[in-house]
N, C-alpha and C positions, 0 to 999 in steps of 0.2 A: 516424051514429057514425063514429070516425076511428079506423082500427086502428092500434094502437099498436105491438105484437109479438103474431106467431105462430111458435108451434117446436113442435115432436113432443118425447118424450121415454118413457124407462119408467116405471112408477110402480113405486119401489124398495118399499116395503110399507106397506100401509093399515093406522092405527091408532084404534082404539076410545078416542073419546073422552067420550063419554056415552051414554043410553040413543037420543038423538035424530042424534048423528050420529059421522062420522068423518072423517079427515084424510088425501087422500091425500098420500104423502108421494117427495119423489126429490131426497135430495140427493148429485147427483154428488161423486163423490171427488174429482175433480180438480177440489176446489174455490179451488187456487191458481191455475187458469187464470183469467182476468181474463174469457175469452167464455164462460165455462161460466154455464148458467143451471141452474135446481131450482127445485124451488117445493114449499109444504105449502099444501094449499087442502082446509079444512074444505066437507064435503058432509053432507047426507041419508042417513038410515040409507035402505035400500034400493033400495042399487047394486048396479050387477054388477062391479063394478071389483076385480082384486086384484092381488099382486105381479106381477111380469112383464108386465104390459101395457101397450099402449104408449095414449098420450094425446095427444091435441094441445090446446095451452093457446094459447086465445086472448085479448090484453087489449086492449079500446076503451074510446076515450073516449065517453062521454056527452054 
């Protein structure tokens, strides 16, 4: 696998999107900064993850 990008970030607030999963969610305010990243990434109900946490997001190629 070839990493593509990795950053940390918080996750601004998880929301309920079915009975199977949820979405966490952070999208920065300073969304007019051109280096600002966020991300929503649908997960599996039974996480521990909630507002204020911090995450790190990893994407690889395949």
């Amino acid at each position: 696998m070839t990493k593509v990008l990795e950053f940390e970030s918080e996750v601004e607030f998880v929301a309920n999107i079915n009975e199977q999963k949820d979405c966490l969610m952070s999208q920065d305010p300073t969304q007019d900064d051109p280096g600002a990243l966020w991300f929503n990434i649908d997960i599996p109900k039974g996480h521990i993850l909630k507002g204020g946490d911090r995450v790190r997001v990893t994407v690889e190629k395949l």
